[in-house]
Backbone as CSV, one residue per row, in Angstrom:
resi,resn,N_x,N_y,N_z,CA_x,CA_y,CA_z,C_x,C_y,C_z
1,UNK,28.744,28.288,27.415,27.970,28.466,26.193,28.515,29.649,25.378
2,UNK,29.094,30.972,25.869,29.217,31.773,25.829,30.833,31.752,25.229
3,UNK,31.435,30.863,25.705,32.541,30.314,24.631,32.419,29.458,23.468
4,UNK,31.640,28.420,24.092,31.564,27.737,22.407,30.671,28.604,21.523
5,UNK,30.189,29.512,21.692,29.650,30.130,20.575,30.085,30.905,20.117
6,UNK,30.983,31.789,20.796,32.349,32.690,20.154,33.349,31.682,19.647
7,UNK,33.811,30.231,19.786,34.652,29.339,19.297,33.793,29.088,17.787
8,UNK,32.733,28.953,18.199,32.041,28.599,16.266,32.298,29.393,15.459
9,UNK,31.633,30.660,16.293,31.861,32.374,14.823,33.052,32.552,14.419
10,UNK,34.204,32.255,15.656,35.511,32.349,14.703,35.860,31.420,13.639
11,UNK,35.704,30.585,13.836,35.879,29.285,12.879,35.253,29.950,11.728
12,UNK,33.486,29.917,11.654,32.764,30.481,11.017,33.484,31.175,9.999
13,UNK,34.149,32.575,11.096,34.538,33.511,9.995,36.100,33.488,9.564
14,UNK,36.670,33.116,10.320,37.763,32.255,9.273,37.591,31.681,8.138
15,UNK,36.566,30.805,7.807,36.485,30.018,6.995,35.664,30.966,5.706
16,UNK,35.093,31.986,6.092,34.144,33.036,5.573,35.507,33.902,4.460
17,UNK,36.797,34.068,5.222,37.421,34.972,4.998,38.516,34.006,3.802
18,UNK,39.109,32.790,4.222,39.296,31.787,3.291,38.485,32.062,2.147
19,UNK,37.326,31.519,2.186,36.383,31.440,0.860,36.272,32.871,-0.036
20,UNK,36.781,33.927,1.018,36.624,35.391,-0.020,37.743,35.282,-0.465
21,UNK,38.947,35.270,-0.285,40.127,35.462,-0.899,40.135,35.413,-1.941
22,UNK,40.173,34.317,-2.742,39.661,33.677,-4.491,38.542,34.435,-5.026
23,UNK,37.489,34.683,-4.381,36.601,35.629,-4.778,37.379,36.992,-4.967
24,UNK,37.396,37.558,-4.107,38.059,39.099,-4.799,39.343,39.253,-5.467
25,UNK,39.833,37.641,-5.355,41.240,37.990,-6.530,40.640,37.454,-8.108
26,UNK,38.963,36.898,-7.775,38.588,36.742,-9.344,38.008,37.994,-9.229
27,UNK,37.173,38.585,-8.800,36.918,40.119,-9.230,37.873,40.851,-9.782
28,UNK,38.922,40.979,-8.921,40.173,41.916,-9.235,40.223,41.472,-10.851
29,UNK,40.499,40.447,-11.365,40.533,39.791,-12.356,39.980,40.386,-13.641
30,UNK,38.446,40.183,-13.117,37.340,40.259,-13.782,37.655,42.305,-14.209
31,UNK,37.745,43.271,-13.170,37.818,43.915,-13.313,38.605,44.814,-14.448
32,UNK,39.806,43.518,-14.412,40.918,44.029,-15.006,40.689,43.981,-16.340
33,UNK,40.051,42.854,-16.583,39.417,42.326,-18.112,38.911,42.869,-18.346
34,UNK,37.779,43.485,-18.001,36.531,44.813,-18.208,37.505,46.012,-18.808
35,UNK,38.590,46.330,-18.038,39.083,47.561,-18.212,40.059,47.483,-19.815
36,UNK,40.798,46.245,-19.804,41.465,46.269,-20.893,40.232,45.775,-22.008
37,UNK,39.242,45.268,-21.690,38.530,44.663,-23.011,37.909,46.604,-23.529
38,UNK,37.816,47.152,-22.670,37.423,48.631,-22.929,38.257,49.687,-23.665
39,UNK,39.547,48.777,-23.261,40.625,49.864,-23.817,41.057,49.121,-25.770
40,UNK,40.438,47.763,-26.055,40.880,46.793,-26.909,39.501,48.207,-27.874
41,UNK,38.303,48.216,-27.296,37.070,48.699,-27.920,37.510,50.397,-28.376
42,UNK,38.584,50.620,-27.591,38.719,51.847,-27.319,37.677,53.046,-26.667
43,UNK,37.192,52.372,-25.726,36.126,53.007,-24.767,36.620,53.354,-23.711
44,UNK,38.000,53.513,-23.428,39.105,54.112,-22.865,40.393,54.300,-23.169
45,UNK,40.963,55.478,-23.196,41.658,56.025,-23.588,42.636,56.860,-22.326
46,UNK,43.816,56.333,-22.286,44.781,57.027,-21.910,45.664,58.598,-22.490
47,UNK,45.276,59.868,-22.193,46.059,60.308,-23.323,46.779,61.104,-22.121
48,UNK,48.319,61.352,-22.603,49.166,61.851,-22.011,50.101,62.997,-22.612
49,UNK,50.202,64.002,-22.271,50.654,65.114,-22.691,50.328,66.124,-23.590
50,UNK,50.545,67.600,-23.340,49.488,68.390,-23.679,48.985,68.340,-25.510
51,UNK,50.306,67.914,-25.753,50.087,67.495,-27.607,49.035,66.690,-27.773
52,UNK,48.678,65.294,-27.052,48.087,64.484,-27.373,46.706,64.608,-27.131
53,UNK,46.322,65.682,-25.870,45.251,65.955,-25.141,44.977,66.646,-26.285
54,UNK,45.203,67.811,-26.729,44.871,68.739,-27.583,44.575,68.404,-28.918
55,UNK,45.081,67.372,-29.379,44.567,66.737,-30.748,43.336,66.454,-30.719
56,UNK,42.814,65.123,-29.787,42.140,64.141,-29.359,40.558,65.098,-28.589
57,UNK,40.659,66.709,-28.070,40.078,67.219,-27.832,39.291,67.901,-29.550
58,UNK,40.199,68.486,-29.552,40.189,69.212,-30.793,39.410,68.694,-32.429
59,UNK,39.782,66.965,-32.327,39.155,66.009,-33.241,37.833,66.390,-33.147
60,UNK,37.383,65.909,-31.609,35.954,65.742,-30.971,34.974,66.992,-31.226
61,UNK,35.536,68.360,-31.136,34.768,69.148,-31.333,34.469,69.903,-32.554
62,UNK,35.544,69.321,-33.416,35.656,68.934,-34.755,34.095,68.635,-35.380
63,UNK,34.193,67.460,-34.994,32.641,66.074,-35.365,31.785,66.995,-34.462
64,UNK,31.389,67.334,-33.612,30.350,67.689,-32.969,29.258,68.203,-33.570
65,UNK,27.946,67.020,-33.428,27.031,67.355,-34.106,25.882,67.847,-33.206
66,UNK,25.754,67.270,-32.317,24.665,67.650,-31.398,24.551,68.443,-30.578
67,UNK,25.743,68.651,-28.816,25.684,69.369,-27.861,27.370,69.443,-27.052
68,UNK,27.617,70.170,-26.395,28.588,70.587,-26.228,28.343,70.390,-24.860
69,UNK,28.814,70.155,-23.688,28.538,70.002,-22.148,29.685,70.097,-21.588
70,UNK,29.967,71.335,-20.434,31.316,71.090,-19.894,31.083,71.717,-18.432
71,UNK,31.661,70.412,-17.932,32.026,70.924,-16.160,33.512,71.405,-15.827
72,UNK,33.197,73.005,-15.307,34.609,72.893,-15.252,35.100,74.280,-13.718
73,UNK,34.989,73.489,-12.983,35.336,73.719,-11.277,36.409,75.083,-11.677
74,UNK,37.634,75.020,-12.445,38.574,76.211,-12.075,38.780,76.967,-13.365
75,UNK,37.653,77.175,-13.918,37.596,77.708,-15.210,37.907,77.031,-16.422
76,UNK,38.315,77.684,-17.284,38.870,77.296,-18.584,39.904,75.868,-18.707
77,UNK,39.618,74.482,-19.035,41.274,74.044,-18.669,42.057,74.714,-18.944
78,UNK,43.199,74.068,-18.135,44.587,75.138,-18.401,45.133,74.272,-19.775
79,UNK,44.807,72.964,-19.845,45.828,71.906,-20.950,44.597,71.970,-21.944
80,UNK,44.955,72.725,-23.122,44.267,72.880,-24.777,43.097,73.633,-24.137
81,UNK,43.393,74.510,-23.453,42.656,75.987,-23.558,42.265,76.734,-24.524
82,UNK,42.480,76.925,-25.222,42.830,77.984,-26.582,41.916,76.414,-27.844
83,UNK,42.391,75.741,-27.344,41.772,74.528,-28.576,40.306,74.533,-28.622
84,UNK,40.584,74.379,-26.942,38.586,73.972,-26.580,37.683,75.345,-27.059
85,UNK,39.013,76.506,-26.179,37.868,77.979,-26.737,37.693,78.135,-28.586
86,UNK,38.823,77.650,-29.002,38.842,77.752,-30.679,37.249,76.951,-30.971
87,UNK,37.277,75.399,-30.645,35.895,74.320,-31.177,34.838,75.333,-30.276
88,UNK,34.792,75.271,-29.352,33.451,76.106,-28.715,32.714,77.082,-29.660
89,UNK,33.550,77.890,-30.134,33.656,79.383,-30.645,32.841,78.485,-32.283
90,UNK,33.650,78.019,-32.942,33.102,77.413,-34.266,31.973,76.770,-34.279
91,UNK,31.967,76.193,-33.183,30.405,74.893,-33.005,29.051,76.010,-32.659
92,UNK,29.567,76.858,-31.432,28.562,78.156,-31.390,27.483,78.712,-33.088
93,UNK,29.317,78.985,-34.049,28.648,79.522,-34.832,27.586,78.519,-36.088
94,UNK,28.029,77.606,-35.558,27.118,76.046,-36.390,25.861,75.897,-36.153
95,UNK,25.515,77.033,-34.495,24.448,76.138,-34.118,24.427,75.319,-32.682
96,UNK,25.271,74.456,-33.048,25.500,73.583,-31.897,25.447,73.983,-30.541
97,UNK,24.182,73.825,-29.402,23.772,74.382,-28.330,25.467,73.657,-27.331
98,UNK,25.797,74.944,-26.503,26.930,74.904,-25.247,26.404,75.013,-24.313
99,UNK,26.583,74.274,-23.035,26.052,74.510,-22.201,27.400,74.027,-21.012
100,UNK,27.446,75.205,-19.855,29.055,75.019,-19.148,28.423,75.410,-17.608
101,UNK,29.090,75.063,-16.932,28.516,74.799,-15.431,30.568,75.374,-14.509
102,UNK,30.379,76.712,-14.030,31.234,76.929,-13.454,30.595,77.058,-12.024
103,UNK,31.874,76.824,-10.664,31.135,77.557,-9.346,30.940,78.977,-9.220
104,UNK,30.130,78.745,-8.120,29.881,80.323,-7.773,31.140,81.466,-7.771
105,UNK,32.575,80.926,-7.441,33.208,82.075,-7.253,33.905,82.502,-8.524
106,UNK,33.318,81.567,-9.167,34.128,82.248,-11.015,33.523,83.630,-11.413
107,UNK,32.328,83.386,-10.838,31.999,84.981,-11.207,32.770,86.250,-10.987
108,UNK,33.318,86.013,-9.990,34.416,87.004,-9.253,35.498,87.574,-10.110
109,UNK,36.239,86.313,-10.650,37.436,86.292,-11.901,36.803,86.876,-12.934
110,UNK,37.453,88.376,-13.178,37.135,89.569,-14.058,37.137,88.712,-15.730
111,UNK,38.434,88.474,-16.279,38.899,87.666,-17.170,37.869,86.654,-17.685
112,UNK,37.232,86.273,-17.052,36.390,84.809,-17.001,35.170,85.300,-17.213
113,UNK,34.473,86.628,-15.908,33.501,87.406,-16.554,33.196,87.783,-18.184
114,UNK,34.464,88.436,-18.937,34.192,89.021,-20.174,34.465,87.896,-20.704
115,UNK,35.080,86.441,-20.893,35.142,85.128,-21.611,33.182,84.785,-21.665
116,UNK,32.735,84.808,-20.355,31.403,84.040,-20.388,30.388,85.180,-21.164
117,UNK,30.965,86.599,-20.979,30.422,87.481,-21.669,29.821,87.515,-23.557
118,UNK,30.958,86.918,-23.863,31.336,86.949,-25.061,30.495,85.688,-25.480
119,UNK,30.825,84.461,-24.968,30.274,83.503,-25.516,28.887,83.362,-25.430
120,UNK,28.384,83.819,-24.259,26.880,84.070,-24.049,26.494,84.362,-25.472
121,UNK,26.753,85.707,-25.746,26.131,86.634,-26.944,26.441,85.651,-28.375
122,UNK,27.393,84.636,-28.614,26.768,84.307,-29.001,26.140,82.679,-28.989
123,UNK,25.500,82.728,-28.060,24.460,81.601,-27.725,24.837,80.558,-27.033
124,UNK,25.914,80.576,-26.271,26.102,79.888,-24.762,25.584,79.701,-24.079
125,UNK,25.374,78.969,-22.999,24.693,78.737,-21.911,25.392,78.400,-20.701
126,UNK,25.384,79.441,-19.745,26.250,79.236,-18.640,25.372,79.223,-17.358
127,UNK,25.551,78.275,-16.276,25.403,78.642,-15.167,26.354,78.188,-13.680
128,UNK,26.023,78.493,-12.493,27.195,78.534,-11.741,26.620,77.371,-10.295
129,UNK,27.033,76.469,-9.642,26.712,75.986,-8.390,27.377,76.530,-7.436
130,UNK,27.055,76.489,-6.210,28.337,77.175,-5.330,28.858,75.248,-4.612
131,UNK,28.446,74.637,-5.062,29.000,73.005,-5.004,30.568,72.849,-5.364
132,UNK,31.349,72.033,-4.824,32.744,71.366,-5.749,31.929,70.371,-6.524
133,UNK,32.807,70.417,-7.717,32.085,69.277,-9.123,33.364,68.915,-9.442
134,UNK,33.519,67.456,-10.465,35.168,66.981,-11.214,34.719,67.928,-12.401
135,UNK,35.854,67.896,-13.095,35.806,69.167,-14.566,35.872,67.649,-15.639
136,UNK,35.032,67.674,-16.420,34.783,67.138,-17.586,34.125,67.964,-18.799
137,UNK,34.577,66.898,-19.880,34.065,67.796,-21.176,33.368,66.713,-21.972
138,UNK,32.342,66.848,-22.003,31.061,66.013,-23.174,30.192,66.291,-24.078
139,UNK,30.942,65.804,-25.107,30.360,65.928,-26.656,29.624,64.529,-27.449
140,UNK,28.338,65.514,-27.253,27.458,65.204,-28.153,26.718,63.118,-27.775
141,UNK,27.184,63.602,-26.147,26.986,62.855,-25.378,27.486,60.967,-25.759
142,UNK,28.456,60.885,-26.587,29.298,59.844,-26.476,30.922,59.748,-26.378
143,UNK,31.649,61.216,-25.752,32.262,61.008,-25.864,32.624,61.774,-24.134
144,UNK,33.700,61.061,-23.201,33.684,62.321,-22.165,35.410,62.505,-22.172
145,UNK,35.677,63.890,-21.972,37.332,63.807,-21.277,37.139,64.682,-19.933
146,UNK,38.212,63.922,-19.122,38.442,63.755,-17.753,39.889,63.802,-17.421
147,UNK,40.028,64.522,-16.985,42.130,65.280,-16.262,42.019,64.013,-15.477
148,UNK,42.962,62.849,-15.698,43.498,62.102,-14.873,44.286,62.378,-13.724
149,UNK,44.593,62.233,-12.778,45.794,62.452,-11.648,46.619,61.496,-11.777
150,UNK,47.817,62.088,-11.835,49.271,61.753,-11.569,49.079,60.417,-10.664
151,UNK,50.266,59.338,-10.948,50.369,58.194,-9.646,50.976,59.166,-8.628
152,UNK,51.562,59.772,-8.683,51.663,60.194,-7.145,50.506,61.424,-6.439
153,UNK,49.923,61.835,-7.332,48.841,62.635,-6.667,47.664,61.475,-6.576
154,UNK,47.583,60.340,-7.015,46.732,59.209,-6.064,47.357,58.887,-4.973
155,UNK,48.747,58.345,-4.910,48.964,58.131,-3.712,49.188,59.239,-2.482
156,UNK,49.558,60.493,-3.195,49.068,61.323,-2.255,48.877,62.363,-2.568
157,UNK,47.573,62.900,-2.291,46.642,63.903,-3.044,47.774,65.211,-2.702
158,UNK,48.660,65.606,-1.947,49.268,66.965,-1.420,50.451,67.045,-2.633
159,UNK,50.922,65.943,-3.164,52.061,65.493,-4.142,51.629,66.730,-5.435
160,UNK,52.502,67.287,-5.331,52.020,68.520,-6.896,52.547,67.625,-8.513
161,UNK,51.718,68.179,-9.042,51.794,67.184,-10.444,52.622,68.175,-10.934
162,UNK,54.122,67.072,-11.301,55.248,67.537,-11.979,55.491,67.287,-13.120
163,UNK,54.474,66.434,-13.481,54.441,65.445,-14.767,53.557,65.981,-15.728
164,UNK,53.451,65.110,-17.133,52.833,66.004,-18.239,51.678,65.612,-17.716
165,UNK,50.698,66.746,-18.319,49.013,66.391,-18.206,48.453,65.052,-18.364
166,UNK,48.229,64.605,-17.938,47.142,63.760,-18.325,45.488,63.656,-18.253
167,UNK,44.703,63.317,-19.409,43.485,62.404,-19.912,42.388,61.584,-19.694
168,UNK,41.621,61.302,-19.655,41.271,60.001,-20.130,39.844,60.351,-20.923
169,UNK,40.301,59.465,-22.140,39.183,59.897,-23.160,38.298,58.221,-23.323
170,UNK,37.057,58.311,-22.388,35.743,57.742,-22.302,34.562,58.025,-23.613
171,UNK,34.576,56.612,-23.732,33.256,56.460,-24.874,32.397,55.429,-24.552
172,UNK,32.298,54.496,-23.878,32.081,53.274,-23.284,30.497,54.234,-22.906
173,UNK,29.481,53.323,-23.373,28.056,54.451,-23.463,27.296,54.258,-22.270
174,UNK,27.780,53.634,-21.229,27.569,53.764,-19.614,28.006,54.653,-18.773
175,UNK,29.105,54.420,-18.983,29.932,55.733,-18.260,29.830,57.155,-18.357
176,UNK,29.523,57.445,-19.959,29.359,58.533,-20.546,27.967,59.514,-20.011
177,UNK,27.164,58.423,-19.815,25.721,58.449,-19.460,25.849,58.715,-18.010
178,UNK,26.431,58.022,-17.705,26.678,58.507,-15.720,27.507,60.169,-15.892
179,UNK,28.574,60.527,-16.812,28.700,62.169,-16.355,27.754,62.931,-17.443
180,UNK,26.932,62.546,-18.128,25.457,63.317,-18.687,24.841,63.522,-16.972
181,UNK,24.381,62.222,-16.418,23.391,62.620,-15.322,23.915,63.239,-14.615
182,UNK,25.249,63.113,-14.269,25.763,64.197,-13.268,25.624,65.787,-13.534
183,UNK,25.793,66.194,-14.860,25.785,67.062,-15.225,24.620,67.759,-15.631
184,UNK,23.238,66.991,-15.555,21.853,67.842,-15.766,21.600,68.211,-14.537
185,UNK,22.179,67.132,-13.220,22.022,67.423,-12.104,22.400,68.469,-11.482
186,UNK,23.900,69.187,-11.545,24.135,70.283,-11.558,23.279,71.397,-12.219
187,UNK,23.037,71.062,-13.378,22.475,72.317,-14.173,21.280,72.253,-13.528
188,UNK,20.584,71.836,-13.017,19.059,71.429,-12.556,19.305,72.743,-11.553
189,UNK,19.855,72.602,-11.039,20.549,73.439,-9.547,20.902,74.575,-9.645
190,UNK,21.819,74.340,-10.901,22.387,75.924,-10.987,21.917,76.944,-11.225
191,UNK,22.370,78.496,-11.164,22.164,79.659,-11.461,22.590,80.405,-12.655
192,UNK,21.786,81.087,-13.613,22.055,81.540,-14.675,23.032,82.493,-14.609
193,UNK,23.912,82.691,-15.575,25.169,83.622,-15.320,25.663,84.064,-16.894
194,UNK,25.653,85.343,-17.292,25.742,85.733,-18.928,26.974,86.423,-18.431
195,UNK,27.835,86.377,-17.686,28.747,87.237,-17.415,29.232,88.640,-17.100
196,UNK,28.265,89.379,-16.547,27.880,90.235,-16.887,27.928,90.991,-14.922
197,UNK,27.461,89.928,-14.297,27.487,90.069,-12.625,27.743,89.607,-11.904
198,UNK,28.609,89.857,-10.938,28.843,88.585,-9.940,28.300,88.695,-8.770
199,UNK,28.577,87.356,-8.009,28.168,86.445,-6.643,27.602,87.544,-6.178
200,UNK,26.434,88.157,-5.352,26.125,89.432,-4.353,26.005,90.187,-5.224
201,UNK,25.760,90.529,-6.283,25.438,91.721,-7.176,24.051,91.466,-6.733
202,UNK,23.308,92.553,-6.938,21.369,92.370,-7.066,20.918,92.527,-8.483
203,UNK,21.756,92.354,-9.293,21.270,92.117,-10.406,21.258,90.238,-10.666
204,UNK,21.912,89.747,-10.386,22.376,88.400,-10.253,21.638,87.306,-9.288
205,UNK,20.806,87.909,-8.784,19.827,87.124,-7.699,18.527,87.577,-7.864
206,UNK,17.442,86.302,-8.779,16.057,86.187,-8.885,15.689,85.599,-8.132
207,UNK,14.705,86.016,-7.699,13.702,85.154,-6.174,12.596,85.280,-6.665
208,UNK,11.695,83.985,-5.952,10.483,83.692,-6.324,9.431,84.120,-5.255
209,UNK,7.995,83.987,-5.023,7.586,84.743,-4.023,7.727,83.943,-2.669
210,UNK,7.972,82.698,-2.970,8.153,81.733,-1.773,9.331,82.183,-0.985
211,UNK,10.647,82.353,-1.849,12.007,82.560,-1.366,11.991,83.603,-0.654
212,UNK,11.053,85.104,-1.209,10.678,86.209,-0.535,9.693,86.146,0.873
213,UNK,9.373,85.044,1.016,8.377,84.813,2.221,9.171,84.599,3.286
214,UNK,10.218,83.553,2.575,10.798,83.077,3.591,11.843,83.702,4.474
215,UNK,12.687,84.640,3.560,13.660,86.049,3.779,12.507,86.788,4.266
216,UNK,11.491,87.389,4.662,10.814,87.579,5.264,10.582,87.517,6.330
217,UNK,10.483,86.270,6.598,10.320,85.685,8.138,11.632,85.403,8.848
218,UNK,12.399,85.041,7.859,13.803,84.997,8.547,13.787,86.529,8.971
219,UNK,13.736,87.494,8.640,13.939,88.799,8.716,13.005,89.339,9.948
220,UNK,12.210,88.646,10.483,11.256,88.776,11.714,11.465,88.154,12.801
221,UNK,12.213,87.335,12.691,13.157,86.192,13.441,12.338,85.306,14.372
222,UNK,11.844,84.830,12.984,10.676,83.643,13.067,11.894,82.193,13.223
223,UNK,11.110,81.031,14.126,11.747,79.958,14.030,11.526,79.055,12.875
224,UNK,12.635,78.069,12.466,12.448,77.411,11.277,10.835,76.716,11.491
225,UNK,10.468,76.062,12.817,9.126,75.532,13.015,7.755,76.348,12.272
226,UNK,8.437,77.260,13.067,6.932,78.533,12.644,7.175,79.261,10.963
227,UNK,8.138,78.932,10.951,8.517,79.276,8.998,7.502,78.333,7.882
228,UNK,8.087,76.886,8.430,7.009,75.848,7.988,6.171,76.040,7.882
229,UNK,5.435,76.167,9.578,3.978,76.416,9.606,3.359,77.452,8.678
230,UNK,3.995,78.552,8.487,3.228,79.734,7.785,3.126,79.412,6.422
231,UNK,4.248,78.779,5.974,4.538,78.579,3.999,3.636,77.095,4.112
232,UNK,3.257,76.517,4.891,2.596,74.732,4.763,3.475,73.885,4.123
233,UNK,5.093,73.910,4.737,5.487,72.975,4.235,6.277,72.124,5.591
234,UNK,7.277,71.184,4.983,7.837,70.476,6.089,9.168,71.150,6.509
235,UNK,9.528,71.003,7.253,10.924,71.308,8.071,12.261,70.868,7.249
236,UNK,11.907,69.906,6.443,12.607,69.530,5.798,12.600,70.048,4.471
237,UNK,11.668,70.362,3.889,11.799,71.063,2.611,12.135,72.295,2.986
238,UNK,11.133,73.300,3.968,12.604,74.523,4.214,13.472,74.192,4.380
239,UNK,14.035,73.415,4.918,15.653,73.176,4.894,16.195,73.298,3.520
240,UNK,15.926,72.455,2.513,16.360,72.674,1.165,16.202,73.883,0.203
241,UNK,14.669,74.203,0.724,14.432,76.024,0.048,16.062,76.471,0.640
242,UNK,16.334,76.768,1.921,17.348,77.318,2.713,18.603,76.872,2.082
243,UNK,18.854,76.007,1.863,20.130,75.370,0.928,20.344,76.041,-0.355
244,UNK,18.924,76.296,-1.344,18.996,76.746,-2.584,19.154,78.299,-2.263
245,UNK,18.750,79.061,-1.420,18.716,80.552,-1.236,20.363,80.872,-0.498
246,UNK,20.977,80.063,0.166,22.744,80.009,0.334,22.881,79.946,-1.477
247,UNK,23.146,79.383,-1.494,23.310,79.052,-2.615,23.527,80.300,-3.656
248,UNK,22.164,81.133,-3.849,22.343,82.046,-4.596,22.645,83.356,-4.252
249,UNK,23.271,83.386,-2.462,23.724,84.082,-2.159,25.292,84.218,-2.090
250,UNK,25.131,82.679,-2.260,26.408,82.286,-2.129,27.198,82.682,-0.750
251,UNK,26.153,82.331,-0.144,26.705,81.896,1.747,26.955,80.923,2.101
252,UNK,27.261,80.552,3.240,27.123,78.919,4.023,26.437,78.979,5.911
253,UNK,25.798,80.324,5.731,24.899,80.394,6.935,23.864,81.485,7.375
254,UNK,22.943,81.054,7.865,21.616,82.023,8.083,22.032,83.106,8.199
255,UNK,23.062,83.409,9.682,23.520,84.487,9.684,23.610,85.588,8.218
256,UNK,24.517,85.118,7.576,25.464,85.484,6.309,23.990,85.525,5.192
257,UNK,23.364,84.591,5.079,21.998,84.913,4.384,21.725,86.618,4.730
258,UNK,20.610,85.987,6.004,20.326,87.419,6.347,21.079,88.772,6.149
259,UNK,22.383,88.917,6.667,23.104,89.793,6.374,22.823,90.249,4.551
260,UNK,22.953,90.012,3.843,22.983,90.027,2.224,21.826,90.289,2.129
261,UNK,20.696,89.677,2.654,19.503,89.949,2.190,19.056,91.161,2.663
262,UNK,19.570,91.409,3.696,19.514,92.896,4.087,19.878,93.785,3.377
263,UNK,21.085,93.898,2.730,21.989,94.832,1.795,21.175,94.770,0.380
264,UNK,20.792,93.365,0.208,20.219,93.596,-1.272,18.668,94.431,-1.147
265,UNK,17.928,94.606,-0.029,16.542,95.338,0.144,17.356,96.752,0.478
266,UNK,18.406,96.829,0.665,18.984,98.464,0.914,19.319,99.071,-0.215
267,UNK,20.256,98.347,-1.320,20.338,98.446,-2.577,19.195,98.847,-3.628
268,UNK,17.743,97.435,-3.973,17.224,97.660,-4.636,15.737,98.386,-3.639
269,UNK,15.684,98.778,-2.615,14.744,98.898,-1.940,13.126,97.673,-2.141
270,UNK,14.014,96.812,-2.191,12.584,95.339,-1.924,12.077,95.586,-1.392
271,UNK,10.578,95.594,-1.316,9.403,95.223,0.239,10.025,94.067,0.926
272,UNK,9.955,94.037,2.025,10.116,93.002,2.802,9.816,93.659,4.447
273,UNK,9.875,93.226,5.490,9.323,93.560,6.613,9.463,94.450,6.874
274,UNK,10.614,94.955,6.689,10.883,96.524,7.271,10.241,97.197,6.699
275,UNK,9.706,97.063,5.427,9.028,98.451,4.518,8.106,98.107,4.654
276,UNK,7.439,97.122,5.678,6.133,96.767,5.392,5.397,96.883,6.626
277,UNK,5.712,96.935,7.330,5.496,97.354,9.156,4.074,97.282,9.159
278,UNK,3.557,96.775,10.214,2.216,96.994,10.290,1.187,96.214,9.160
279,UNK,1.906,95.630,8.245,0.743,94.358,7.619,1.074,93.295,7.807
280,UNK,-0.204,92.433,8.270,0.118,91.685,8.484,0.478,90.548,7.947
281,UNK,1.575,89.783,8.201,2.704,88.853,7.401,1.609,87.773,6.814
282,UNK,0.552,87.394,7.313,-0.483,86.122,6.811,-1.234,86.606,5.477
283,UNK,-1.392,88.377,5.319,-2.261,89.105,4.448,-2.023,88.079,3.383
């Protein structure tokens, strides 16, 4: 029995695997059509080399009527740097709200400090994740550009790009809309940053009284169980409080928390357990 029923499933899926073939070479198909009927609409855009990037950037922030949005993991692009800071700088003075999402360790980069400095003042909006993000730039939410990779840094990511920059300039109002959500999502998350302090400064880290409860008890060397229990929440949402407080410590462990949180109550002299001895933690 135990053979003819392994003799059926193969058959079965032989015949399963037959019938897909034609199927995913009409997808493939289908796909392909999607992509060129996008590129016919011009809702994709190939642009290649730093001339062409820099026009095609430069147009966009040109027209910019509404909002300015940029993710950008290693600072400033390096390809139409000077272009993007030129439109930023003009659209600022229009009005036009900026809003830019660097990681946590940009704060560090002195250079980048007095750049976010500057633009803050006048009316930027910066903040930082300690997350990896892709670097995109979106204006006025129909238009996105995105640093393509090299064919050989697809086929293999270690391959250094020897080749001119490349692009891709997205308008297609789906897509565009998928790196909007990505990008409130970050900002949802992130930490405010005027340039002014970096990562571990105690000027640079606001806490709420919850976050202080919880550095608290961590600081008493309470278990995550009994942490819960005291704040009334789940194990699982401290976990995420705990995620957001790395975060603005810009750690990646309790240990390393604690440590910092220590230095920052030595620094600004915070209440927290040690200065508080003898009341009790439920008061």
């Amino acid at each position: 029995m135990a053979a003819e029923w392994s003799e059926r499933n193969t058959v079965a899926a032989a015949r399963l695997i037959n019938d897909a073939a034609p199927l995913l070479t009409t997808l493939q198909r289908l796909v392909e059509e999607q992509r060129e009927s996008a590129r016919e609409r011009r809702e994709l855009l190939h642009l290649e080399g730093a001339e062409s990037i820099e026009r095609a950037i430069t147009e966009s922030l040109r027209l910019v009527e509404h909002e300015i949005l940029a993710c950008l993991p290693q600072g400033p692009p390096g390809t139409a740097a000077s272009h993007v800071a030129t439109g930023v700088r003009a659209a600022l003075a229009r009005g036009i709200p900026v809003r830019t999402i660097y990681p946590n360790v940009a704060r560090q980069q002195k250079p980048l400090r007095r750049h976010i400095e500057a633009v803050s003042h006048r009316g930027a909006e910066v903040r930082t994740v300690p997350w990896l993000f892709a670097q995109s730039l979106i204006i006025d939410r129909r238009v996105a550009f995105l640093p393509e990779p090299s064919a050989a840094q697809v086929s293999n990511r270690s391959a250094p790009d020897s080749g001119e920059p490349r692009h891709l300039q997205v308008s297609s109002p789906n897509v565009v809309a998928h790196f909007v959500d990505h990008f409130e999502m970050l900002w949802a998350m992130g930490q405010r940053w005027d340039g002014i302090t970096a990562v571990g400064d105690p000027a640079s880290i606001a806490l709420d009284d919850e976050e202080l409860a919880i550095l608290g008890f961590l600081d008493q060397g309470l278990t995550m169980d009994a942490i819960a229990h005291r704040l009334g929440v789940s194990e699982r949402t401290l976990s995420n409080r705990l995620g957001q407080l790395k975060g603005k410590f810009n750690v990646t462990s309790l240990y390393a928390l604690g440590s910092r949180w220590q230095a920052l109550q030595d620094s600004q002299s915070i209440p927290g357990p040690r200065a508080t001895e003898g009341v009790d933690a439920d008061d």
